[in-house]
C-alpha positions as CSV (number, residue, x, y, z in Angstrom):
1,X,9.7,3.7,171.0
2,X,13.0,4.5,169.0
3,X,12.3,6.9,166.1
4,X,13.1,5.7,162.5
5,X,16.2,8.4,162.4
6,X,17.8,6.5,165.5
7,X,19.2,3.4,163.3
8,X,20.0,2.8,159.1
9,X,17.1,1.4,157.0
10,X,18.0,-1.3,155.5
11,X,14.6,-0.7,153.1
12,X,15.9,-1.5,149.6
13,X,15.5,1.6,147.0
14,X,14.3,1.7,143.8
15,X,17.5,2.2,142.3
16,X,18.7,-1.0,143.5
17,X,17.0,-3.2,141.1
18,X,19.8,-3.5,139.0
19,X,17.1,-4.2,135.9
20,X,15.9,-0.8,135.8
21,X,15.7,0.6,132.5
22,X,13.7,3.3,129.7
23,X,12.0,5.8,130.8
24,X,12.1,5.5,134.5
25,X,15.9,5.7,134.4
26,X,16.1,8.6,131.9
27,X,14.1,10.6,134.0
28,X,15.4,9.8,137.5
29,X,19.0,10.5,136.2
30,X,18.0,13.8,134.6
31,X,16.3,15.0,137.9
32,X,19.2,13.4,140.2
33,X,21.5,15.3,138.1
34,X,19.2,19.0,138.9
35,X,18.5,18.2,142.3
36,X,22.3,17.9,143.2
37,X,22.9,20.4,141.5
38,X,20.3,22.8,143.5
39,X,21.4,21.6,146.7
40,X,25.6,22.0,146.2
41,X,26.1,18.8,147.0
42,X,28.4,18.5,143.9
43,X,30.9,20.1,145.7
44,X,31.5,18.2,148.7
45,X,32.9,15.7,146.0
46,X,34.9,18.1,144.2
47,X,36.2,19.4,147.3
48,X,37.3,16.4,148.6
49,X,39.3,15.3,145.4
50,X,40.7,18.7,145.4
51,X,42.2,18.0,148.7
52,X,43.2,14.1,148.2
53,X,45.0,14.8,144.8
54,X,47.3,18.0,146.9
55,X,48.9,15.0,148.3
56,X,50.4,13.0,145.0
57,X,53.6,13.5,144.4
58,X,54.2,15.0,141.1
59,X,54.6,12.9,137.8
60,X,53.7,13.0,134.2
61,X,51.4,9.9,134.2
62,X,47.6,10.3,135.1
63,X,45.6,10.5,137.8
64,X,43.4,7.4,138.0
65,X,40.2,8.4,139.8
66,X,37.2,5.7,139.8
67,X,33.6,6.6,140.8
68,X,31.4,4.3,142.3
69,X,27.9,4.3,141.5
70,X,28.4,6.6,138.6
71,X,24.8,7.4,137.5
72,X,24.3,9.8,134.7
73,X,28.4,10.5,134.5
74,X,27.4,13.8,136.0
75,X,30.2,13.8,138.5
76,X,32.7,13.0,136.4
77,X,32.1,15.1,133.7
78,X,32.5,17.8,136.8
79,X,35.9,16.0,137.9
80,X,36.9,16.0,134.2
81,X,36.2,19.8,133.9
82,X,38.2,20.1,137.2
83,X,41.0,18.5,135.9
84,X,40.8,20.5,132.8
85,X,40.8,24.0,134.5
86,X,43.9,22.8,137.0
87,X,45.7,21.1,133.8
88,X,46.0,18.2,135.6
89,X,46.1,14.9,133.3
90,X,43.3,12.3,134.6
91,X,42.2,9.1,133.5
92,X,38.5,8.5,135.1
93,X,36.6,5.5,135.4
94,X,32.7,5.0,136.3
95,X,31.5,2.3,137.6
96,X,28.0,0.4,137.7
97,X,26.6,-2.6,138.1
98,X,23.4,-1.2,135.6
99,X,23.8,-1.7,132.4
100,X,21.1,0.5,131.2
101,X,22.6,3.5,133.6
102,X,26.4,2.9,131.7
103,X,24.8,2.8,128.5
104,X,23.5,6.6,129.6
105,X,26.6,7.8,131.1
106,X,28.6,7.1,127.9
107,X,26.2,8.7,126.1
108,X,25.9,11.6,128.3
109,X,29.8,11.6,128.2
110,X,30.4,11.7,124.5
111,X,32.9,15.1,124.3
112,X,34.8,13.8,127.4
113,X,37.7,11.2,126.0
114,X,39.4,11.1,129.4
115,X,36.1,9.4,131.0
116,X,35.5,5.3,130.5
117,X,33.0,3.0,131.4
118,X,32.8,0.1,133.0
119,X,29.6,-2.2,133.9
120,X,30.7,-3.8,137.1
121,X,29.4,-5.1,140.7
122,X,31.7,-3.7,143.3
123,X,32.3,-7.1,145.0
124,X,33.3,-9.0,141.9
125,X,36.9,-10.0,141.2
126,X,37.3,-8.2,138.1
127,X,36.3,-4.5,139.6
128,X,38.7,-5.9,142.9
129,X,41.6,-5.7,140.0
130,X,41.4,-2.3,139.1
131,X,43.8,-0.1,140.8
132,X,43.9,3.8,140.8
133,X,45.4,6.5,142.5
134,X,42.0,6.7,144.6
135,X,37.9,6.1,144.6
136,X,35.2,8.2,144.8
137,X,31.2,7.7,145.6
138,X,29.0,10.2,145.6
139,X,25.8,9.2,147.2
140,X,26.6,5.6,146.9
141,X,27.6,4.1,150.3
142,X,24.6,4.6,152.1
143,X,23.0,1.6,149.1
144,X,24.9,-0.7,151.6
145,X,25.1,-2.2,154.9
146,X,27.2,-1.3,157.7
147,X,28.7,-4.8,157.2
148,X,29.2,-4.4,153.8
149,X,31.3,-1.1,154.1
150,X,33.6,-2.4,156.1
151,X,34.3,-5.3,153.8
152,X,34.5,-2.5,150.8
153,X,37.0,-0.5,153.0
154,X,39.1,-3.0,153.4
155,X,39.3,-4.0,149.7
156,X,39.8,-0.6,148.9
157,X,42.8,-0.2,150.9
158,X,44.7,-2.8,148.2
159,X,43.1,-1.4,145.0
160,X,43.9,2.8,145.8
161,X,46.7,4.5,146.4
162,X,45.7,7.6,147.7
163,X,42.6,6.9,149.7
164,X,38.8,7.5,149.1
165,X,36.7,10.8,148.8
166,X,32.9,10.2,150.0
167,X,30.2,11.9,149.9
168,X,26.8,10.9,151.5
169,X,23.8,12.2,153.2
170,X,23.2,13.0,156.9
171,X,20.1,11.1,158.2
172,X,18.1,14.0,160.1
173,X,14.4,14.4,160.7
174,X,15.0,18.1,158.2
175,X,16.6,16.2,155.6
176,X,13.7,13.9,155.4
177,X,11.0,15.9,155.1
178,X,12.5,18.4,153.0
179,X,13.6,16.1,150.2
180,X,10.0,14.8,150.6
181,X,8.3,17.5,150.2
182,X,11.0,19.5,147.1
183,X,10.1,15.5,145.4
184,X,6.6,16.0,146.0
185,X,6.5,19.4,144.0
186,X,9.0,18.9,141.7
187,X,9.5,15.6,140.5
188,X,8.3,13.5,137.7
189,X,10.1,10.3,138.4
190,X,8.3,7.6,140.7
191,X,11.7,6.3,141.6
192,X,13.1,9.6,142.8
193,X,9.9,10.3,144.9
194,X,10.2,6.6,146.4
195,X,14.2,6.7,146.7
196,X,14.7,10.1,148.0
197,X,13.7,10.4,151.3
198,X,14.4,6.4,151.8
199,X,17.9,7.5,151.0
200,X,17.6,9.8,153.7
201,X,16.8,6.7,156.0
202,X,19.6,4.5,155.0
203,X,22.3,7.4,155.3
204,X,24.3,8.2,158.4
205,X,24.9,10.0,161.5
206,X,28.3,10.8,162.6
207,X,28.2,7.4,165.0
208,X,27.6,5.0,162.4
209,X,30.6,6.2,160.1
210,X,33.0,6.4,162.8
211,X,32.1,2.8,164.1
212,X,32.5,1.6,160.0
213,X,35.8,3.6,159.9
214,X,36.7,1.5,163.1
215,X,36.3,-1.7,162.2
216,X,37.6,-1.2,158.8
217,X,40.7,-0.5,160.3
218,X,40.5,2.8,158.5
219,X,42.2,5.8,161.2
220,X,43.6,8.3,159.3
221,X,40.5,10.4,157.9
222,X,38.3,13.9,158.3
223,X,35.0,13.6,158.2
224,X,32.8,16.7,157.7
225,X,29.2,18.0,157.7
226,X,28.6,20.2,154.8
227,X,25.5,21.8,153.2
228,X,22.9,20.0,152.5
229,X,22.9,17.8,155.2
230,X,25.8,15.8,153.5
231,X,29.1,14.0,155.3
232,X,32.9,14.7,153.4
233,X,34.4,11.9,154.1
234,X,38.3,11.7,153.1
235,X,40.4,8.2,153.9
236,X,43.9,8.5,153.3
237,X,46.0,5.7,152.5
């Protein structure tokens, strides 16, 4: 019998249900927002853009950045502060197909004018419009199938100059039980008990994103492991 880390879960999360709103969602951001925080997995994103904006050529205009999946705005008030400390001008744009979660972001964002909004499913022909210099998603990709990334990388390839920064977790047996068991103890959100270690389940191994990458048609790329049990993936374009 295959064990439940051999292949993705296609289980839907919590999260997903795009109605989510009130309490439930001010709570599972705040605690999303900690335990990222506790585990350094902040800086597999940072890290990533670091490396994908050396590449630009120089130029007075601003870096576009969008992050998919924006949540809280956490990330990008880290991006923001980033491109603060390096001087570098950016323009950055979170996206989420929420409402109630963009509502919070711009609130949580309120002292950051470079960072804008924007309620939006990824598959829609208004987000396929935007173009930017490139995209991020932390913790995002692993919300969708194998079949839906590679349809997502494709699009990408027309709407980002520079390429894609992702960061997403590592499906392993330790990874599981650990963010069970930290959720158990620590958390007061339902959904981040539920989500958690189902998010665990529909992440990747190493296999699975170099089969997307693949068929995407995507080839020139690093891909990392990086503490805690998370995947740096960088796409150049």
């Amino acid at each position: 019998m295959p064990s439940k880390f051999e292949n993705r879960s296609n289980e839907p999360e919590l999260m997903d249900d795009l109605n989510s709103s009130g309490q439930v969602i001010d709570q599972t951001l705040k605690e999303l927002e900690v335990i990222n925080k506790w585990l350094g997995g902040n800086y597999v994103t940072t890290n990533g853009i670091s490396k994908l904006a050396s590449n630009r050529k120089q130029t007075d205009s601003p870096l576009i950045i969008v992050d998919l999946g924006c949540g809280s705005g956490d990330m990008l008030k880290r991006i923001a502060r980033w491109g603060r400390k390096t001087k570098l001008k950016l323009q950055l744009i979170g996206i989420d197909a929420n409402p109630n979660i963009i509502e919070w972001a711009k609130n949580n964002s309120k002292d950051y004018d470079e960072i804008s909004y924007k309620c939006l499913n990824i598959f829609s022909d208004e987000f396929k419009n935007i173009k930017c210099d490139f995209i991020t998603a932390t913790l995002f990709t692993h919300h969708f199938t194998d079949k839906e990334l590679i349809q997502l990388l494709k699009q990408f390839r027309h709407q980002a100059k520079l390429g894609v920064v992702i960061n997403d977790l590592h499906r392993h047996w330790f990874a599981f039980h650990s963010i069970k068991i930290l959720t158990s103890v620590f958390s007061k959100s339902a959904m981040v008990k539920y989500d958690a270690a189902l998010s665990v389940l529909r992440s990747f191994r190493k296999k699975d994103l170099q089969k997307i990458l693949n068929e995407s048609g995507c080839t020139q790329y690093s891909l990392k492991w990086l503490w805690a049990f998370r995947w740096q993936l960088i796409i150049r374009f």
